[in-house]
KOLLUM-206459 format. One record per residue (C-alpha): residue in one letter; residue number from 0; x, y, z. Coordinates in nm, 3 decimals, always signed. Example, Ala and Ser with C-alpha at 12.3 -4.5 7.8 and 13.67 -1.06 7.14 Angstrom:
BEGIN
a:0:+1.230:-0.450:+0.780
s:1:+1.367:-0.106:+0.714
***
This chain:
BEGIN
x:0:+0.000:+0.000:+0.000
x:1:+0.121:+0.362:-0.098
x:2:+0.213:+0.614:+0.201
x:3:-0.100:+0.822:+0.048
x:4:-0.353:+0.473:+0.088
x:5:-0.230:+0.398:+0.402
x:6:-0.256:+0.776:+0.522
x:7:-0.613:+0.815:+0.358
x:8:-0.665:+0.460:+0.545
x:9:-0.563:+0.541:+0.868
x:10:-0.745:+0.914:+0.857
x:11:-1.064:+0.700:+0.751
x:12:-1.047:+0.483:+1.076
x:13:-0.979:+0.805:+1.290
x:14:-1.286:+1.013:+1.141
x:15:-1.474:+0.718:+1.223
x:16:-1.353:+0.712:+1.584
x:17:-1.267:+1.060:+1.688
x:18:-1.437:+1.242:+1.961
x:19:-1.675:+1.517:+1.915
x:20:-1.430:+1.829:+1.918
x:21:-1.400:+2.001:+2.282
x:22:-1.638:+2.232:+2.404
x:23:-1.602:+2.550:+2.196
x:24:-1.612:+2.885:+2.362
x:25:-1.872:+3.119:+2.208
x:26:-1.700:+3.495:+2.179
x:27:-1.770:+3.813:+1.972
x:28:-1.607:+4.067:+1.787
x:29:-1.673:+4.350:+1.531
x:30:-1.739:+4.267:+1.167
x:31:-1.515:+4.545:+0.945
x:32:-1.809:+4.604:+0.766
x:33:-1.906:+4.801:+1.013
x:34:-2.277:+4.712:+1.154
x:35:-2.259:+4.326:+1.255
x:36:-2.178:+4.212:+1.625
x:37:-2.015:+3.884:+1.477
x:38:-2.038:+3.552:+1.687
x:39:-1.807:+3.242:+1.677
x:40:-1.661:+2.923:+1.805
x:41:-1.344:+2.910:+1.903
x:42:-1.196:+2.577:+1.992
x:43:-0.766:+2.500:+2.048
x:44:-0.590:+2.283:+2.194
x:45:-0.441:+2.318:+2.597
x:46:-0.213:+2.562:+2.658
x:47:-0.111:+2.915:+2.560
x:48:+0.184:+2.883:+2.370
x:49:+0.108:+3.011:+2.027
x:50:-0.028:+2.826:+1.767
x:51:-0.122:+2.829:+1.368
x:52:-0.459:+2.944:+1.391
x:53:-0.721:+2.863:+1.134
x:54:-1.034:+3.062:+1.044
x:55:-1.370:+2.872:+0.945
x:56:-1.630:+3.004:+0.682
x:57:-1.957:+2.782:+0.676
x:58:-2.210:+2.773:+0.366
x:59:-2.517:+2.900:+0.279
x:60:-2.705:+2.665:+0.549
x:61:-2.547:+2.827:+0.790
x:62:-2.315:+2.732:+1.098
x:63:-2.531:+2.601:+1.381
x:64:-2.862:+2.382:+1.380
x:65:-3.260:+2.555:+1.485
x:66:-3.087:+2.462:+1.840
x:67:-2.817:+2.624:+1.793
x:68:-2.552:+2.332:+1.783
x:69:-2.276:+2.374:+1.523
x:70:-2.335:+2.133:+1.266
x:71:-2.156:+1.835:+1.257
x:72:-1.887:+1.915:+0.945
x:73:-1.756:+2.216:+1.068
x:74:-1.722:+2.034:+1.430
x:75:-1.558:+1.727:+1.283
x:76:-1.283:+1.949:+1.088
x:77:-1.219:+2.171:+1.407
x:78:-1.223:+1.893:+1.638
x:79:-0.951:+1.736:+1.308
x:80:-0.784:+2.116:+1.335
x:81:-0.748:+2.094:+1.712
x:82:-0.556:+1.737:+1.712
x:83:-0.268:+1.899:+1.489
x:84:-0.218:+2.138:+1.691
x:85:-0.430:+2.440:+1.541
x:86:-0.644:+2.669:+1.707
x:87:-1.015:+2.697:+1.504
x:88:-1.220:+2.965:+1.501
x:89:-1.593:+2.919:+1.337
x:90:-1.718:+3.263:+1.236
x:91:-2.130:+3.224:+1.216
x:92:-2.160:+3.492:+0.985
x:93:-2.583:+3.410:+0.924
x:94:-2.747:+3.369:+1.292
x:95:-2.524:+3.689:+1.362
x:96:-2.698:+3.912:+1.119
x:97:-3.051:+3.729:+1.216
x:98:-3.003:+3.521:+0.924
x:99:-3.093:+3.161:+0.850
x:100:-3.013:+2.988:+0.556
x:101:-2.911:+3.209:+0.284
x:102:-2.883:+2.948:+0.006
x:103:-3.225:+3.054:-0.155
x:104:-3.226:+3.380:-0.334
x:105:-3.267:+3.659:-0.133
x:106:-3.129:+4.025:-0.026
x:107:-2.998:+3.848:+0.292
x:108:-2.768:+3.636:-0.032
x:109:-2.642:+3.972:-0.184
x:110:-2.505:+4.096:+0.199
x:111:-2.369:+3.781:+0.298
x:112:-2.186:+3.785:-0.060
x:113:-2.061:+4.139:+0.022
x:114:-2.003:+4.175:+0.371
x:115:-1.865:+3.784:+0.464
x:116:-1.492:+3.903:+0.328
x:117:-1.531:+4.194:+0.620
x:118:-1.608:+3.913:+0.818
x:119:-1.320:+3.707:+0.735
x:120:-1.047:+3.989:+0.784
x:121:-1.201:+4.058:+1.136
x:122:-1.145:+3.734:+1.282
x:123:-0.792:+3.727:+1.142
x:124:-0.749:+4.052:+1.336
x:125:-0.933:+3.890:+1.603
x:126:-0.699:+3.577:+1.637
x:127:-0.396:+3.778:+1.578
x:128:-0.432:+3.989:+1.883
x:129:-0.474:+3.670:+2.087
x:130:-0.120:+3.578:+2.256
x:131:-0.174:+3.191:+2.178
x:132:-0.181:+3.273:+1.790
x:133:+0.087:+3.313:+1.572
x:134:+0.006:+3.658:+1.397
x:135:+0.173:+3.555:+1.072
x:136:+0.076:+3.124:+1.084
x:137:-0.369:+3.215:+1.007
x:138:-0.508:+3.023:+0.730
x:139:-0.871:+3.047:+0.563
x:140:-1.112:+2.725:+0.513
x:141:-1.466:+2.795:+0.353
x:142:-1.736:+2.555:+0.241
x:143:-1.935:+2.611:-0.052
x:144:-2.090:+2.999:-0.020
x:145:-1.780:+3.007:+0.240
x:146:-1.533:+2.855:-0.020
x:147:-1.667:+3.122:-0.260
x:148:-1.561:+3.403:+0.031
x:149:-1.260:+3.260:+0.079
x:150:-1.210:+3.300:-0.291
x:151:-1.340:+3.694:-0.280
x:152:-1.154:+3.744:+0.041
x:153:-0.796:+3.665:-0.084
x:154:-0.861:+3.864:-0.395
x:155:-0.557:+4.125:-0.427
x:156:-0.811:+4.372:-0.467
x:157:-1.050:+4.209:-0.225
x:158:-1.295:+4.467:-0.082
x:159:-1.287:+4.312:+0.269
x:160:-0.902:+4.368:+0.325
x:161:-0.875:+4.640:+0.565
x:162:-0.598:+4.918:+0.475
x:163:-0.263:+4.859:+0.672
x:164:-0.321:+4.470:+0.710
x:165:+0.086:+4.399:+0.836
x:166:+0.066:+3.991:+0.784
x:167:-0.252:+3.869:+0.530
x:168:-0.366:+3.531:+0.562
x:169:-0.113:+3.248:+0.504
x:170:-0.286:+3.027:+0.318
x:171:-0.641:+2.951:+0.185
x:172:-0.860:+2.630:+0.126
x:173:-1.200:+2.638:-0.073
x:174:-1.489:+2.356:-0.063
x:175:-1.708:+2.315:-0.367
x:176:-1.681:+2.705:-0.386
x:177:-1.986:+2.905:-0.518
x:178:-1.945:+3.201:-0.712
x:179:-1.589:+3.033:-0.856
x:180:-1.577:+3.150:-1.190
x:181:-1.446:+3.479:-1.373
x:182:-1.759:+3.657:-1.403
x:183:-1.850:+3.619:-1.012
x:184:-1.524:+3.664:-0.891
x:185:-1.522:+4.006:-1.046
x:186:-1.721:+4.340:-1.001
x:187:-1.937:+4.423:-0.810
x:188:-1.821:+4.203:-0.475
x:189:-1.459:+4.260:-0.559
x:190:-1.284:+4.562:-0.753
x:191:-1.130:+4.337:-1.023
x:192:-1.186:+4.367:-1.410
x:193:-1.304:+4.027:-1.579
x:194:-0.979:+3.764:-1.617
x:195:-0.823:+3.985:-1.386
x:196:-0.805:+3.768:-1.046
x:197:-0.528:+3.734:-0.889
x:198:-0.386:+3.650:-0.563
x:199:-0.058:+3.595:-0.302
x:200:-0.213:+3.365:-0.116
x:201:-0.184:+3.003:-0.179
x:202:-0.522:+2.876:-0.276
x:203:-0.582:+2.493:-0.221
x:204:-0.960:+2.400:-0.361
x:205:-1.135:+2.070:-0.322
x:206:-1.439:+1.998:-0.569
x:207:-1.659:+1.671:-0.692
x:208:-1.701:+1.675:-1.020
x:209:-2.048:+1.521:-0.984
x:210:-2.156:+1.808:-0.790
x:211:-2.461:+1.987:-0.974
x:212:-2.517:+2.283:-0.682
x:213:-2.196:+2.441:-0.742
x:214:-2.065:+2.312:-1.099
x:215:-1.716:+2.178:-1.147
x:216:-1.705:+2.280:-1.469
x:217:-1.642:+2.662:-1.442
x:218:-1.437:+2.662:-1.152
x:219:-1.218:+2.443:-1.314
x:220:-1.176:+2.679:-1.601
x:221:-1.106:+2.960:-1.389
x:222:-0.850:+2.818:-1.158
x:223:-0.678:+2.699:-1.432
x:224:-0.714:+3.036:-1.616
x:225:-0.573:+3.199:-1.307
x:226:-0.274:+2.933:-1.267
x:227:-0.146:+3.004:-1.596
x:228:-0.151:+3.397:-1.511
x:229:+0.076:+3.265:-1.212
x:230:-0.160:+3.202:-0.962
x:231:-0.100:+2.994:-0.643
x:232:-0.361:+2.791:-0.672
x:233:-0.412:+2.375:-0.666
x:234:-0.713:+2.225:-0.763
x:235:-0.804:+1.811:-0.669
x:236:-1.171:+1.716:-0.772
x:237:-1.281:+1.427:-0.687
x:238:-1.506:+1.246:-0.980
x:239:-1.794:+1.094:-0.834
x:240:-1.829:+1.288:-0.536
x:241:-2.107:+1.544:-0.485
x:242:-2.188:+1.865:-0.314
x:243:-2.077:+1.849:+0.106
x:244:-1.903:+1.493:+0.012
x:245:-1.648:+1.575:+0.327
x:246:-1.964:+1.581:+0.550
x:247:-1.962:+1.299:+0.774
x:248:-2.241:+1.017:+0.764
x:249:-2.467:+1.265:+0.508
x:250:-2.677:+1.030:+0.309
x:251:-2.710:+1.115:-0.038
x:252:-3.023:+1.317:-0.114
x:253:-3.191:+1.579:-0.346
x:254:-3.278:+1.949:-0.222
x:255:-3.510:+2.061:-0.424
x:256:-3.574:+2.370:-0.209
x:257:-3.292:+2.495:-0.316
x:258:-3.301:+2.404:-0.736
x:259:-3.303:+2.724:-0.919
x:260:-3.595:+2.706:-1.216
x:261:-3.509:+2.431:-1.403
x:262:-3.171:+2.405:-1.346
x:263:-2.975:+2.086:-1.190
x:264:-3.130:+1.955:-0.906
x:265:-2.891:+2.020:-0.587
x:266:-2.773:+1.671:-0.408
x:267:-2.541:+1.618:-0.111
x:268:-2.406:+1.320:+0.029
x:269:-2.065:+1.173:+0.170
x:270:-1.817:+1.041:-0.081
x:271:-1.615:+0.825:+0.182
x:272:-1.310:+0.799:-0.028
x:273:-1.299:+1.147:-0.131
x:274:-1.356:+1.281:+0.217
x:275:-1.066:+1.066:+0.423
x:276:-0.829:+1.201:+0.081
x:277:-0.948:+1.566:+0.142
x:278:-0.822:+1.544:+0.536
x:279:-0.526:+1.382:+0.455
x:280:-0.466:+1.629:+0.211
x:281:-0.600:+1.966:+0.352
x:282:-0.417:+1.852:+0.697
x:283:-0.010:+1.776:+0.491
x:284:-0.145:+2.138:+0.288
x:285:-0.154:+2.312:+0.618
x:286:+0.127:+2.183:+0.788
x:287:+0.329:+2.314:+0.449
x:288:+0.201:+2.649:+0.456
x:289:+0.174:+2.710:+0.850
x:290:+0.419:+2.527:+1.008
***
């Protein structure tokens, strides 16, 4: 068996195994865009000697349940954060602005669109005023509407980077991104000219090509469009796997809340193979770029 196999093997037994992640504490801080109280989850492992730090963007369904639980795949990749030593920090940018689920179209869409970026930049600020953070070790990891954030956020011309930022975020990783393609990653929700996207920050995205709520197709074109402009960006799609296939125990299923006139039909579901290689692979991408 290859060192990948056995790692995707032995990852697979541990997701299957692994304890809930530790009680997160709940804390607040100011959104840059200048309005929202923002509340999140902070979870990290004992100890105050300072840490890689990682900040957490859910999607469009938001971060916690009707009671208010954070849903299980955003616990299980903390709780996955917190055993390699990171600290995690779930922003809840929906129940914060009296949101719920924002997939659906809707005004409450557009601001989450425009304002999450803000959102994103204030918890790096947040976690790099905390003395158990390492100012310049912060990485970005977004899910579908968040994947698409993380895309707008690390934007050189990304409207939610503040003026006088000293140390940006050190790396980024994108879920099934919405909005990943040239003509949404451009005006109005970022100041960039069509073809004209570009960023510093190493961008690692993770996509099933059998996903038919955010299309492979397009966001394959334009990361590979912006790697040939230079672009450090990686790409790994997964070919049977479908929308929130890193979600654990998620039987497959059709939303047809959510299916926009006759357009694809949204499905979800867990691709097991695909989500033990994403760990193993999101975990070795971190370690490279934070550690």
């Amino acid at each position: 068996m290859s060192r990948l196999r056995l790692s995707i093997a032995l990852v697979s037994v541990m997701l299957s195994f692994v304890a809930p992640a530790a009680t997160a504490e709940t804390i607040h801080f100011p959104s840059l865009d200048g309005a929202t109280n923002l509340a999140a989850h902070l979870v990290r492992p004992e100890g105050d000697a300072p840490r890689p730090a990682v900040v957490m963007l859910h999607g469009c369904s938001g971060l916690v349940n009707s009671r208010g639980h954070v849903l299980a795949l955003y616990r299980m990749w903390a709780r996955a954060l917190e055993v390699q030593g990171y600290v995690a920090l779930m922003v809840d940018s929906a129940t914060s602005r009296g949101f719920g689920q924002t997939c659906s179209a809707s005004p409450d869409r557009t601001v989450m669109w425009r304002d999450r970026p803000k959102d994103a930049y204030a918890a790096l600020q947040y976690l790099q005023a905390q003395p158990y953070v390492r100012p310049d070790r912060v990485a970005l990891m977004g899910w579908s509407q968040g994947g698409g954030v993380v895309l707008l956020t690390i934007n050189d011309k990304s409207i939610g980077r503040p003026a006088g930022l000293t140390s940006d975020f050190r790396a980024a990783v994108s879920f099934y991104p919405g909005a990943c393609s040239d003509r949404l990653q451009s005006k109005p929700f970022t100041q960039v000219e069509p073809n004209g996207w570009s960023s510093k920050t190493p961008l690692l995205t993770l996509f099933g090509e059998a996903d038919t709520w955010t299309p492979f197709a397009p966001c394959d074109a334009f990361l590979t469009a912006a790697k040939a402009r230079g672009n450090p960006v990686e790409l790994k799609s997964y070919p049977d796997a479908v929308h929130a296939f890193d979600a654990p125990d998620l039987p497959r299923r059709e939303l047809p809340a959510y299916q926009v006139g006759h357009g694809p039909m949204p499905v979800i579901g867990t691709d097991r193979a695909a989500r033990a290689d994403a760990f193993v692979r999101v975990l070795d991408y971190l370690k490279r770029n934070l550690e």
